[in-house]
N, C-alpha and C positions, 0 to 999 in steps of 0.2 A: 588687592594685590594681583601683577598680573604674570608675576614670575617671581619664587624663592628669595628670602634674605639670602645675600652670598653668602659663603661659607666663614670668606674670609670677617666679613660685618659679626659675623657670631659668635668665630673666636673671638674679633675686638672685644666684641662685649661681654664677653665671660671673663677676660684677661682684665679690662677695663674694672669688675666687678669684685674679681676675687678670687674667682670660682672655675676651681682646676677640673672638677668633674661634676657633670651638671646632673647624673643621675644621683649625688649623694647631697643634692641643695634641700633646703626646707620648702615650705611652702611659700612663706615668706619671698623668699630668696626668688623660686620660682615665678611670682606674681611680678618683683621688682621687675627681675629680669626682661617678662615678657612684655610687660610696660614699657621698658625701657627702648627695646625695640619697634615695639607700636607706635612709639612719639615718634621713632628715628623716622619708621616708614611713612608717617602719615596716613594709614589707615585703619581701619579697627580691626582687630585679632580676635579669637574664638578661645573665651577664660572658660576653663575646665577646671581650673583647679583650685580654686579657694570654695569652700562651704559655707559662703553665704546662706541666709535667706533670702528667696529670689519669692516670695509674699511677703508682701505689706504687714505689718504689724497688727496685733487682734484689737480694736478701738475699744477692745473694753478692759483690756488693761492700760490703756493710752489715757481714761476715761479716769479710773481708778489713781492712776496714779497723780494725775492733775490734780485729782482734788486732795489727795493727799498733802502735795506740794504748797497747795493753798493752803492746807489749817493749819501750815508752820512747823511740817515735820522735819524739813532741811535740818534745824537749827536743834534738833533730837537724839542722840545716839541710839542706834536701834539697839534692842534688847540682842545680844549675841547667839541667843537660841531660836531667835524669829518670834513677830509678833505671833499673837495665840489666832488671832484668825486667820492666817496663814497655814500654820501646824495642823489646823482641824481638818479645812479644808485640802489640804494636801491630804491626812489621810482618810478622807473621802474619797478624793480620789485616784488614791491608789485600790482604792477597795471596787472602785463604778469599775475601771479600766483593766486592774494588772487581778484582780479579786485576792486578796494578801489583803488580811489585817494585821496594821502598822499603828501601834500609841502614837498620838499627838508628838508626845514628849521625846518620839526618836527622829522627827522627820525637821533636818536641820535646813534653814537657806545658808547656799555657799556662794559666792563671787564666782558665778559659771563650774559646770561641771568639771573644769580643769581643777579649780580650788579642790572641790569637791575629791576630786582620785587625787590630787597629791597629799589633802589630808589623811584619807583613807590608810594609802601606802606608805608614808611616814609613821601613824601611830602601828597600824601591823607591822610593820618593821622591829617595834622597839616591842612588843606584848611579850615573845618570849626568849629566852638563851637558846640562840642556834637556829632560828625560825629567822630569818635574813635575810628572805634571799623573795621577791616579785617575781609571776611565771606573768607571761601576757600570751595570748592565744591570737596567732597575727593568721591575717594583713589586721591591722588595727590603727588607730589613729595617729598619728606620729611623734605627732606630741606626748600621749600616757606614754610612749616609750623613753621620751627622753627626760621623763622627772623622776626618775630614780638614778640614772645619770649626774644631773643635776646637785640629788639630796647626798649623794654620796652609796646608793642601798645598792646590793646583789637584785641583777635582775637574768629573767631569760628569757629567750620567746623559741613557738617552733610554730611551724606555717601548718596551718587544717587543711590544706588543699587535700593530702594524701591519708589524712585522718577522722573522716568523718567515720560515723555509726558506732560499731565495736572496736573499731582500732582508735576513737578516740581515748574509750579506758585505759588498754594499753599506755597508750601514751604517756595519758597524764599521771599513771600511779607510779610510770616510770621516773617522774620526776617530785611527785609525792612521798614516794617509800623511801625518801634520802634523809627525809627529817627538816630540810632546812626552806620550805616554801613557807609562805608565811600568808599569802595571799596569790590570789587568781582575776588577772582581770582580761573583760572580755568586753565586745560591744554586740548586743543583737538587737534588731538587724545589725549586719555588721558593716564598719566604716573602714574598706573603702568597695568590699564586695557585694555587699545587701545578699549578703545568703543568710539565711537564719537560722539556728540552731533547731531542731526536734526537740520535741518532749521528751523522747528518748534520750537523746546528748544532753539535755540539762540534769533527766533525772540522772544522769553516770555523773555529772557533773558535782550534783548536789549529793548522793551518796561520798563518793569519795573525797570531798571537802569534809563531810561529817567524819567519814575514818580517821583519816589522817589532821582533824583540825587545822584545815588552811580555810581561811577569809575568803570568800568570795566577792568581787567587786562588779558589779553587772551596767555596763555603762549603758541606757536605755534613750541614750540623747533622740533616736527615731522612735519614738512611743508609738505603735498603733501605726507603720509604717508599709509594714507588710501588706499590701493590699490586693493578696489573691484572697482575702478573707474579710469581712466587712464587722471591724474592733471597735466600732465607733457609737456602739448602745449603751450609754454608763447601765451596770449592773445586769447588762447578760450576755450570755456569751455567744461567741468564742470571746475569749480572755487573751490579752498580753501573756505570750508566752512567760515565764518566769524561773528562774533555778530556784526562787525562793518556795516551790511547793515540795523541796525533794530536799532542805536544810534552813536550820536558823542563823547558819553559817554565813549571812549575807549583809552585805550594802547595796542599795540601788540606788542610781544613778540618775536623775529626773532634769533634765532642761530646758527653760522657759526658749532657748534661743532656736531651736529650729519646730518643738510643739507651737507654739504663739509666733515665733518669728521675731522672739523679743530677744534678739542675740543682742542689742546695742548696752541694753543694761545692765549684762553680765551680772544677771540670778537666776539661778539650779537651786537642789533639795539635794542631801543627801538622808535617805530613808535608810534607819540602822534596824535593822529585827530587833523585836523585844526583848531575846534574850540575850542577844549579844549586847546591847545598849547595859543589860543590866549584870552582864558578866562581871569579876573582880579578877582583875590581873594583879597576882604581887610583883611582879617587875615593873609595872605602871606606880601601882604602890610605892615602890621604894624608890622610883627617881621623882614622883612629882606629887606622892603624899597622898593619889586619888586611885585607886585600883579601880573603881569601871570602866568599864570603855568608853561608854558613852558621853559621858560628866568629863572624863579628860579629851574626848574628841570635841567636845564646845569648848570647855573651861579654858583646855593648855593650846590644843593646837589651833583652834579656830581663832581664839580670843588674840594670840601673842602674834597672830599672822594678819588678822585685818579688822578683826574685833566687832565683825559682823558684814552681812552683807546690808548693800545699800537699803535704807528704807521704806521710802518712797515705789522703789521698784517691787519689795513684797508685797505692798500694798496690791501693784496692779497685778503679781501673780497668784496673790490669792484671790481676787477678782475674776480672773479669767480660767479658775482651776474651781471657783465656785458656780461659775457658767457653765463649763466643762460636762459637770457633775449636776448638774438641774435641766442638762438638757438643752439651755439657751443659745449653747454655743457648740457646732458640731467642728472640733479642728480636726476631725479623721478629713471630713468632706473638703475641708479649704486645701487639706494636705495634698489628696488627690491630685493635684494640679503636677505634679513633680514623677507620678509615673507617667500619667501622657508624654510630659514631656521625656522621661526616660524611652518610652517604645519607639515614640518618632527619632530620638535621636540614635539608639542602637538600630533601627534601620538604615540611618546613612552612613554608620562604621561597618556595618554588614555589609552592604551595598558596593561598597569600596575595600570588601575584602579583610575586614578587622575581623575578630574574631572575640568572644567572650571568653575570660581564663577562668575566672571563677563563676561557672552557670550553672549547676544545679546546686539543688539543695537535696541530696538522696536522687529520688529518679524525677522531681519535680524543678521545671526551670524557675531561676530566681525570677523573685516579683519584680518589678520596675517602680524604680522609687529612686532614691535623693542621688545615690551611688552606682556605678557598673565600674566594672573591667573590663579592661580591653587589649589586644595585645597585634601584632600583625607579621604572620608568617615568618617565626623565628628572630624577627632581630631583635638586640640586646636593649636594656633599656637605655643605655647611653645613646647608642645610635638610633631608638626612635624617637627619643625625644628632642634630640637636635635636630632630626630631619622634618617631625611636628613643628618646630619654634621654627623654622626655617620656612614653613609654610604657616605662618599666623595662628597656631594651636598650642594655648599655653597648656598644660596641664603637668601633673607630680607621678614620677615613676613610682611601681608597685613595690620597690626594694628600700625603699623607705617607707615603708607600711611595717618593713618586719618578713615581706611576703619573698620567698626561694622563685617566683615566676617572673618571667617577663612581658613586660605590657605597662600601661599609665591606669589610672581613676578616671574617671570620668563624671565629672559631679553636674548637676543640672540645670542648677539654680540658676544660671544667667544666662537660659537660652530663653527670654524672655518672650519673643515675636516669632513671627513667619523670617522675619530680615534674619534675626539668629542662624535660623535653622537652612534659608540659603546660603548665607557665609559659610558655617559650617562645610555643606556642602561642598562649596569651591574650593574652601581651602584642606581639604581631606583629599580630591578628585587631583588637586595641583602636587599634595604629599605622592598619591601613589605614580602619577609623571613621575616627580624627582626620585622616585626610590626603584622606581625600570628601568630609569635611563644608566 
């Protein structure tokens, strides 16, 4: 590009689209969008915004699951609680990676971690009288925010920008001590800032989930992400951070799509604690005849929604999570590919005057990994994302995170080459022209 989309090509196409303000579009929407424009101008644009996997798939679940396909499993219904070498092996490895002993029997495959939190937050929804209501702890993924929209459920969010350390208690008992939370969901690292919670903030986390019995949902889709810290030794530490060391009060959240890169096959774990797996709810009881949690989170809700995740695809995930776990296979190492590329690219929004909205984590700067923020001298998210799209950077404002800041995500997956990262370049250099003049 050697000069901006007009102004007026952008309204076209957002009029042409649908789309009366472009800071409340989906991702979705976003991607169309800036495709849309890409074909018009004939050149290639800089994708920020979809969360891809920008690595190749692990060949040993690719491996796995081939031969699965061959001994004729197509033509099988997978069991709806996942084959049993899958279940063991997952809680292997949750025990090498996150150190949390997890029963076979709670550690369920879902149709991607999406399946996975809307089953979650539909059965919390209905466990008790007056317990109704999802907190989500944003910026967060945009999606868990719009599936209790969706199911019909009370939901909230409040932005951690201004609430780390002690004032996160605060916060959260402030919306605990009402009675009506039912559940707590979170992502760490987190998606779309990569700040990670302290041990600290999980244990306030995990105490006051115990007080006031609210669910905890811990979305862990960046396992072993964090890479100021080297998570990548099954069985010693340092450990995957975890709220589960401070309550039983949890589900975890595990997915094959950006650990392995196997997002195409859409298969996650949801990991229930013991005891909650074996809790008895009489309101579960008296509408579906099953009061555990557990046995109704496969039986009713899993079962009546997709009646299992595919099964061929378990196959290659418990392959690559039995590699994981023997050592064979180190996907911290393959991961690493995605903060290089995070440093290199926060140097050229640096460079050009961006700035980082969410960068520490306490008094230590966030790691560089799959996600950053970014924001640039005050303007709103509407106007810097139009004036981004206007110069070939697609990317999703932070106010569809959930997040009170302004600035976009910046995801990293498809700054593939050196060609990436001088596009970038140009088209950032040509943004801050258009935004002086």
């Amino acid at each position: 590009m050697k000069e901006p989309v007009s102004e007026s090509k952008l309204q076209a196409k957002l009029e042409e689209m649908g789309i009366e303000d472009i800071s409340r579009t989906t991702i979705r929407q976003c991607t169309m969008l800036g495709s849309a424009l890409e074909e018009e101008v004939g050149e290639k644009f800089s994708h920020l915004e979809f969360g891809v996997p920008g690595i190749p798939a692990c060949r040993i679940g690719i491996e796995a699951q081939k031969k699965a396909l061959d001994s004729g499993i197509p033509s099988i219904y997978p069991s709806v609680q996942g084959i049993p070498e899958l279940k063991k092996n997952a809680s292997r490895f949750v025990k090498a990676f996150i150190d949390i002993d997890i029963d076979p029997k709670g550690i369920v495959p879902t149709v991607g971690s999406m399946q996975g939190s809307m089953t979650s937050i539909l059965e919390c929804s209905q466990l008790q009288p007056g317990k109704d209501t999802i907190l989500y702890i944003c910026p967060g993924f945009s999606a868990h925010g719009r599936q209790p929209d969706i199911l019909g459920i009370k939901n909230e969010i409040f932005d951690i920008y201004e609430y780390r350390a002690e004032k996160l208690r605060d916060k959260l008992e402030s919306y605990f001590k009402q009675g009506n939370v039912a559940a707590i969901l979170y992502s760490n690292p987190n998606n779309p800032a990569w700040i990670c919670l302290t041990e600290e903030e999980l244990q306030t986390i995990g105490e006051l989930a115990t007080k006031y019995d609210v669910i905890v949902l811990e979305d862990m889709a960046y396992l072993c992400m964090d890479f100021r810290k080297d998570l990548s030794v099954p069985f010693e530490p340092p450990f995957q951070s975890t709220v589960a060391r401070y309550t039983d009060n949890y589900i975890i959240l595990l997915s094959g799509s950006k650990i392995f890169s196997y997002a195409g096959e859409r298969i996650a774990l949801a990991c229930i604690s013991d005891k909650l797996y074996m809790r008895e709810y009489p309101e579960l009881h008296r509408k579906w005849g099953i009061g555990r949690f557990g046995d109704n989170f496969i039986l009713n809700y899993l079962y009546v929604n997709t009646s299992g995740a595919s099964h061929s695809a378990q196959y290659a995930l418990s392959a690559m999570l039995e590699a994981s776990v023997d050592g064979r296979y180190n996907f911290v190492k393959e991961l690493r590919n995605y903060g290089l590329r995070a440093h290199r690219s926060r140097q050229i929004f640096e460079d050009c005057g961006f700035h980082l909205v969410y960068d520490k984590d306490m008094e230590q700067t966030i790691s560089d990994g799959f996600f950053y923020t970014v924001g640039y001298k005050g303007m709103g998210n509407r106007e810097l994302l139009e004036a981004l799209l206007r110069c070939g950077v697609i990317a999703i404002p932070l106010n569809t995170t959930g997040s009170g800041q302004c600035g976009i995500r910046v995801c990293v997956s498809r700054l593939l080459s050196d060609e990436d990262f001088v596009l970038l370049e140009r088209h950032l250099k040509m943004f801050v022209k258009l935004v002086s003049e």
